[in-house]
C-alpha positions in Angstrom: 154.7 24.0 117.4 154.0 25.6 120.5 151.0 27.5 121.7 150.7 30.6 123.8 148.8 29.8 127.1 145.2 31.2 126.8 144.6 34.1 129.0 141.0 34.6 131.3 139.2 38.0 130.8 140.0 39.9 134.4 136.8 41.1 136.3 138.6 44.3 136.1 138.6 44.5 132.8 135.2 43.8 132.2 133.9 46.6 134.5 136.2 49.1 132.1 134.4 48.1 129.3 131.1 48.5 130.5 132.0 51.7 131.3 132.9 52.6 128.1 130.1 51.2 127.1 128.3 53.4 129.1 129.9 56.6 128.4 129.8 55.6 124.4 125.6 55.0 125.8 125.2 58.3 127.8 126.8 60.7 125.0 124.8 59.0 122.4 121.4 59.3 124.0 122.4 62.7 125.1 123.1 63.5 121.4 119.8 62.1 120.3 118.2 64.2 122.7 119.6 67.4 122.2 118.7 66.5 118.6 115.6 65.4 119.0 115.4 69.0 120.7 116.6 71.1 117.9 115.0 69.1 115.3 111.6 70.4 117.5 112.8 74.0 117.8 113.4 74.3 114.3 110.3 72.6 113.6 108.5 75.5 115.5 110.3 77.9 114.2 109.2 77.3 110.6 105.8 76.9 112.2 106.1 80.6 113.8 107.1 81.9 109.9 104.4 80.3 108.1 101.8 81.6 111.0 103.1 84.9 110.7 103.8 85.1 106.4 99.5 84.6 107.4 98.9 87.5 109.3 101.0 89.5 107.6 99.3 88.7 104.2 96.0 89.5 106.0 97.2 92.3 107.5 98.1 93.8 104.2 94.9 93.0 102.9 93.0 94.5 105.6 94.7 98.0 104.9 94.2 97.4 101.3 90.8 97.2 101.5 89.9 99.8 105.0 92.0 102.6 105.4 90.7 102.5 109.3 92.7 98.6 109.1 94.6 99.5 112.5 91.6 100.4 114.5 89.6 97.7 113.2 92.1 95.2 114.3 92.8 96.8 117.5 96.8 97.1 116.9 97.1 100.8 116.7 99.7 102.4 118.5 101.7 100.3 122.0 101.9 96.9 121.6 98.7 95.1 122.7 98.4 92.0 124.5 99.5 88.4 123.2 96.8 86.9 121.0 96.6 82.8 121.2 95.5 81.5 117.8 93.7 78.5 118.8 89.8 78.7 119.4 89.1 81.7 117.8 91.0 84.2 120.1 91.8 85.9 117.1 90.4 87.2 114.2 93.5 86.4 111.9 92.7 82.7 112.6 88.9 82.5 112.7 87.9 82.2 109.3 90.3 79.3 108.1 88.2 77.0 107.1 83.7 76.0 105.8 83.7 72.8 107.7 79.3 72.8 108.8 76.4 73.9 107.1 75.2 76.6 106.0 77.3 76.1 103.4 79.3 79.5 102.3 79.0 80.7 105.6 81.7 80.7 108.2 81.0 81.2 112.2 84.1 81.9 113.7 83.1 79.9 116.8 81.4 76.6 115.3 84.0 75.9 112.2 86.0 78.6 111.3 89.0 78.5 113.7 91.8 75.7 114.9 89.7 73.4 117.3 90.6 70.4 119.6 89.4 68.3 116.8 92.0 69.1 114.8 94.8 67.1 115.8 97.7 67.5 115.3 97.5 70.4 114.1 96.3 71.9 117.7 98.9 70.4 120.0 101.3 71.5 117.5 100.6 75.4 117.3 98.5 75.8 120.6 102.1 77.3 122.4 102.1 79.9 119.8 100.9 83.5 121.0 101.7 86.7 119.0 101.5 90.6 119.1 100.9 93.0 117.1 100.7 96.8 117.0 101.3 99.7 114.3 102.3 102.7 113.9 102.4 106.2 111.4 105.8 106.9 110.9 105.4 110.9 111.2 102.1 112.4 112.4 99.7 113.7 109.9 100.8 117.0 108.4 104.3 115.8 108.8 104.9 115.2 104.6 104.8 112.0 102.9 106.1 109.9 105.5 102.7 110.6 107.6 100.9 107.8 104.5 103.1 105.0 106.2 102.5 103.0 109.1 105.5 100.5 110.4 103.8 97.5 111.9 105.7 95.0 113.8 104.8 91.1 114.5 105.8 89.3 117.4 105.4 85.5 117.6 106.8 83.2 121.2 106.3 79.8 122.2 107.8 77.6 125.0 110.3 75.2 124.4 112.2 72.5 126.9 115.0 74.7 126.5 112.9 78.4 127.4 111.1 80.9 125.2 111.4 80.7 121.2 111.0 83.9 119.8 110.7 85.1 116.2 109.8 89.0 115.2 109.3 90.7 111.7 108.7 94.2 110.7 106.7 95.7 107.2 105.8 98.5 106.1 102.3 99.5 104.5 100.4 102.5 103.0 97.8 103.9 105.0 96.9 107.3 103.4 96.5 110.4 106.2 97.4 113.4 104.1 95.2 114.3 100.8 97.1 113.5 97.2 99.2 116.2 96.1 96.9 117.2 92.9 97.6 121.0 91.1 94.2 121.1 89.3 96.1 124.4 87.4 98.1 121.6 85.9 96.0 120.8 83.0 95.6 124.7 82.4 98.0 127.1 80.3 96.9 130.1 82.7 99.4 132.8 80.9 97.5 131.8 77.5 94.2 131.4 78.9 94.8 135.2 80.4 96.2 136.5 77.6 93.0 136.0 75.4 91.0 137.1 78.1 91.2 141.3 76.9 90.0 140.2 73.2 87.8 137.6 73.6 85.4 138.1 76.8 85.9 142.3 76.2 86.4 142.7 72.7 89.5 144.7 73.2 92.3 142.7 71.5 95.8 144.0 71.8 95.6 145.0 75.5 96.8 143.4 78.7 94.9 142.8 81.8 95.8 145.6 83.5 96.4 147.7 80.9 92.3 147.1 80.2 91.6 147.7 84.3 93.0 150.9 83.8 90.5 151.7 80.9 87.6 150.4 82.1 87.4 151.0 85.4 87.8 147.6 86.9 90.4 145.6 89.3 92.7 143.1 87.9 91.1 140.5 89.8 87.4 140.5 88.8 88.9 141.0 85.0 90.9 137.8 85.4 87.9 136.0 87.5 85.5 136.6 84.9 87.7 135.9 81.9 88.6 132.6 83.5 85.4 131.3 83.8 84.1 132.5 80.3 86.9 131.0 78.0 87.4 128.1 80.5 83.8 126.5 80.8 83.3 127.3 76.6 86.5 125.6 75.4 85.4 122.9 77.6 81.9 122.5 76.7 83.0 123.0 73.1 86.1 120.9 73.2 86.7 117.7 71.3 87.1 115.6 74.3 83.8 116.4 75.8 82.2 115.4 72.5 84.1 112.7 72.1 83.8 111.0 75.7 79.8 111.4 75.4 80.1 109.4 72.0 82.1 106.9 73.5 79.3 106.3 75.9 76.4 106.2 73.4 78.8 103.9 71.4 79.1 101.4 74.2 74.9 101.5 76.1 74.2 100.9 72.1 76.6 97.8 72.2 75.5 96.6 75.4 71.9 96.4 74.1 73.1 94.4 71.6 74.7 91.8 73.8 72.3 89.0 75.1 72.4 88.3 78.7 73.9 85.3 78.6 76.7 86.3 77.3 78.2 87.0 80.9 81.7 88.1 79.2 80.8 90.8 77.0 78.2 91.7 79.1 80.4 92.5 82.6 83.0 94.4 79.5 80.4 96.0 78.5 79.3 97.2 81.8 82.8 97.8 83.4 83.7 100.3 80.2 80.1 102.4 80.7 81.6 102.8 84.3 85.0 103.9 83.4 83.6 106.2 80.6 81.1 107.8 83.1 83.8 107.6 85.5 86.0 109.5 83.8 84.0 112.3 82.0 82.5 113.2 85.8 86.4 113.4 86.7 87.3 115.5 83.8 84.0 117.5 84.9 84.9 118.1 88.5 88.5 119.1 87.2 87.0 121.8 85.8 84.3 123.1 88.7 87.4 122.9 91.3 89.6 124.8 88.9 87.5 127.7 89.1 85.9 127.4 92.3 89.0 130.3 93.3 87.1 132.3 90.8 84.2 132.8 91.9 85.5 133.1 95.5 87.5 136.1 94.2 83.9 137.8 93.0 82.3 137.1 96.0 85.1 138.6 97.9 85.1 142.1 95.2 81.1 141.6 96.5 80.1 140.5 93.2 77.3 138.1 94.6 75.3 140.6 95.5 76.3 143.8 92.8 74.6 143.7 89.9 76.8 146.7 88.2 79.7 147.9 88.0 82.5 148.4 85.3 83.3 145.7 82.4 80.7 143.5 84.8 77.2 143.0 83.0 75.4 140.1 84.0 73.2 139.9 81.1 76.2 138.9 79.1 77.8 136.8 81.6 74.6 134.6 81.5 76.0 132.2 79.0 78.8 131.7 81.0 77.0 131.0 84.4 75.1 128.3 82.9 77.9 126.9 80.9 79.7 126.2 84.8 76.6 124.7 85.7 76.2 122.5 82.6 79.8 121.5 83.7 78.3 121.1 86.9 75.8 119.0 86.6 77.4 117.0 83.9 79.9 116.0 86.9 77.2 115.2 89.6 75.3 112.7 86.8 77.8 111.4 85.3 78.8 110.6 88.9 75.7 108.6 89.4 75.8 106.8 85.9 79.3 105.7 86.9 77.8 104.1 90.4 74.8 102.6 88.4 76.7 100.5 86.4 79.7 99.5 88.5 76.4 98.7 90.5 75.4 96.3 87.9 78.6 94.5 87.9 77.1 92.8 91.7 74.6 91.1 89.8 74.7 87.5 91.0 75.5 85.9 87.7 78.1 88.6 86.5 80.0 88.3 90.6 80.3 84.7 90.1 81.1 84.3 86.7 83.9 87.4 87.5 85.0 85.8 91.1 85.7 87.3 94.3 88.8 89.0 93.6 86.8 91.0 90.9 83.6 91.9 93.6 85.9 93.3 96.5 87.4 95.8 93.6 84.1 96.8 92.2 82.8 97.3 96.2 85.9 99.0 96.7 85.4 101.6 94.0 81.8 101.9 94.7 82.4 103.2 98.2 84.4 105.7 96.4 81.9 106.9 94.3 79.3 106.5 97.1 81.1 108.7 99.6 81.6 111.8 96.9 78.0 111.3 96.2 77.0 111.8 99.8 78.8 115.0 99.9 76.9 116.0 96.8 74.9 119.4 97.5 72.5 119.2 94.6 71.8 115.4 96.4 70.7 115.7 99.9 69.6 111.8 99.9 73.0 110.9 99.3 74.5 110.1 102.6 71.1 107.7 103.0 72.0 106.1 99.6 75.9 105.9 101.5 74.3 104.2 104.3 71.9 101.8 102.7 74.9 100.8 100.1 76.7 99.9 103.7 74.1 97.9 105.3 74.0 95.5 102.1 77.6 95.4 102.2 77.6 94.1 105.4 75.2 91.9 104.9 76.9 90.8 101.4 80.0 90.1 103.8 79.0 88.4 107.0 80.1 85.1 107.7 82.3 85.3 104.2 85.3 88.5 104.5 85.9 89.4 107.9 87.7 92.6 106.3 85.0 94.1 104.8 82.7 93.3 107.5 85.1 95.3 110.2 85.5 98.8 107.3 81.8 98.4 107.3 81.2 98.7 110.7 84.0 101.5 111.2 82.7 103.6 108.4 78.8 103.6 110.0 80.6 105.2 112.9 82.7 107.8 111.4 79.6 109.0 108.6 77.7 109.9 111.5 80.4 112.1 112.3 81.3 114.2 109.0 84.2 115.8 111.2 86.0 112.9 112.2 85.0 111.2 109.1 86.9 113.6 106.6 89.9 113.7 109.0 90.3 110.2 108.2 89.7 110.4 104.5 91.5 113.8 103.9 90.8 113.2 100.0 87.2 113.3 100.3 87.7 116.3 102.7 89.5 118.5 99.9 86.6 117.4 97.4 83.6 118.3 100.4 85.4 122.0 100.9 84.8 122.6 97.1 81.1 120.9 97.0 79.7 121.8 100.3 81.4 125.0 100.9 81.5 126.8 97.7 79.2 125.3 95.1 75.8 125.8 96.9 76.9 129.7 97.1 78.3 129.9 93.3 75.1 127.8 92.1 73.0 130.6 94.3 74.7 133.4 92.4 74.3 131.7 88.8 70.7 130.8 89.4 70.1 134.5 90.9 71.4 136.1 87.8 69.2 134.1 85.6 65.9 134.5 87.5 67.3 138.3 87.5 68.0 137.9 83.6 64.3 136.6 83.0 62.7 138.6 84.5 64.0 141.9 84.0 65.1 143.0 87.7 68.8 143.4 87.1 69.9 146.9 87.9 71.3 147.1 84.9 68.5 146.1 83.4 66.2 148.7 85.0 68.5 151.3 84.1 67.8 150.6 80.5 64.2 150.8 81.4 64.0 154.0 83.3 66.1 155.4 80.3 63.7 154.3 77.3 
């Protein structure tokens, strides 16, 4: 059988194939490479979403919590500088972790932000900067739209291949206009007038100005008077009134009852004294703002300061008076019970036992309560009480919520100016024009025509005098 010759591998043909070889080589380390390199850039990618999902949560809990979020953080308006999130730089990333004694307390230079100790986490987010800035959609006055701010989040970082960028956009409620509230709502004003001829002027069968005509008297003070006598009665008088003071006997009697260990039934206990005390000052006030445009309409027909005059006789309206300023003074205590026991809710074994989630809502709704107490006329050591109350809050927060710590600070500035204060709450503003502007006057006029009723110097009753 014969054999085909064996044939020697050429020189030539050796160099070809190491150059395929080489080509095959080049491509496939080129390939790991740029792999390598988008495996990294999508690693830091997913890095720059889970750093911002951060300050975005914290953003949205700042303006949660402090309706002055924006100008505590500095990102109102054009976009501010880059902030690096390494060594404390910035205040989202400086209270990550309790890592030295004190224990419970947080520096945001010694252990509570992303150090060089922390490797790798350091050399993997270092490159990171971000900005953030905010902005109201419509300027206040400008409708519903002016209670939303658009915010928007930048985040770069270098790559080998030039700048990563990744950008997302929310938007939050930050309140600039006052809540749309019709405090007629609640009344039936064509029924409540209607009664006003029979009941407050025993003349039944008549309209309102069909009894101006016969008396003597404008259709205003008719209807400003009758308001505020069958108003302030059925209220005093009303189920509801009796009810909710019940309700609150019911429950201190229960809470006496319960031992003090028992931290459950006790916070309950506590928390529905609050809402009950809460709510009846609510009610209260609902009534006192209704007719504050009463009174304003006698003291524009000069009834403050007349004493006479047709279908007006202030010995007769003294019932009345005092039954606004039982209303009164119902909402301005009940006011101050609702603050005393959401107060008692901070006590050290109830806030643990309830958590921290439970303590930032009770402080929240005590500043609330706080701030309509400080605008109180009939308590001129309110706005201390408001100050104090801030102080310990600060004190309660340092080292531990960086949120409340920054409203703190930004509400001592703005309550030492009531002007700019109110324009940035326009909620308390709407309740300070009713207590600060008009009560101190209508509470002048009521106590007036008493001291005039007991003693005998009403005109009209010195007419009677001069008479007999």
């Amino acid at each position: 059988m014969n054999r085909l010759p064996r044939r020697a591998v050429t020189l030539v043909e050796i160099l070809v194939g190491l150059g395929i070889l080489a080509v095959i080589g080049t491509m496939l380390v080129s390939t790991l490479r740029s792999g390598r390199k988008e495996i990294q850039f999508s690693s830091d990618h997913l890095n720059a979403i889970i750093l911002s999902q951060k300050v975005l949560e914290d953003l949205i809990e700042e303006m949660a919590m402090n309706p002055y979020g924006l100008e505590t953080l500095g990102v109102e308006g054009a976009s501010p500088a880059p902030q690096e999130i390494t060594d404390g730089r910035s205040v989202f990333f400086s209270y990550l972790e309790d890592r030295k004694e004190p224990w419970g307390f947080i520096d945001p230079i010694a252990d509570g932000s992303i150090g060089p100790q922390m490797k790798p986490l350091y050399d993997d987010i270092k490159k990171f900067k971000f900005g953030l800035s905010g902005t109201r959609i419509a300027p206040p006055g400008n409708g519903e739209d002016s209670n939303l701010v658009t915010c928007r989040l930048d985040f770069s970082w270098q790559t080998q291949t030039g700048k990563g960028e990744f950008g997302s956009t929310c938007q939050l409620f930050s309140p600039a206009e006052e809540k749309k509230a019709d405090l007629a709502a609640a009344v039936d004003e064509p029924a409540l007038d209607a009664r006003i001829p029979a009941e407050v002027y025993g003349r039944p069968g008549k309209t309102i100005p069909e009894l101006a005509t016969e008396i003597g008297e404008n259709v205003e003070t008719i209807r400003a008077l009758g308001r505020i006598a069958l108003l302030t009665q059925d209220f005093v008088d009303s189920e509801g009134f009796r009810r909710q003071k019940e309700k609150i006997a019911e429950a201190k009697q229960r809470l006496s009852l319960t031992p003090a260990t028992n931290l459950d039934v006790q916070y309950e206990y506590r928390l529905s004294l609050a809402r009950l005390w809460y709510d009846l000052a609510k009610r209260c006030f609902q009534v006192v703002a209704y007719l504050v445009p009463s009174f304003t309409e006698l003291k524009q027909q000069g009834r403050f300061t007349a004493g006479t005059g047709s279908g007006f006789d202030p010995m007769a309206l003294q019932g009345q008076l005092q039954s606004f300023r039982i209303i009164y003074e119902h909402f301005a205590g009940s006011l101050i019970q609702s603050r005393y026991y959401y107060y008692s809710l901070l006590e050290s074994d109830l806030s643990r036992y309830k958590g921290g989630k439970r303590q930032l809502q009770t402080l929240q709704k005590l500043m609330d309560i706080y701030r309509v107490a400080a605008v109180l006329p009939t308590r001129p050591q309110g706005a201390q009480e408001y100050r104090s109350f801030l102080e310990r809050m600060k004190t309660l927060g340092r080292g531990r919520n960086p949120f409340l710590v920054r409203l703190v600070d930004q509400e001592l500035v703005f309550v030492q100016s009531p002007s700019e204060w109110y324009d940035r709450l326009p909620n308390l503003k709407r309740i300070a024009a009713i207590l600060q502007d008009q009560i101190p006057d209508i509470l002048g006029f009521i106590r007036e025509k008493s001291n005039d009723a007991v003693t005998g110097n009403s005109p009209a009753s010195s007419t009677a005098a001069a008479g007999s």
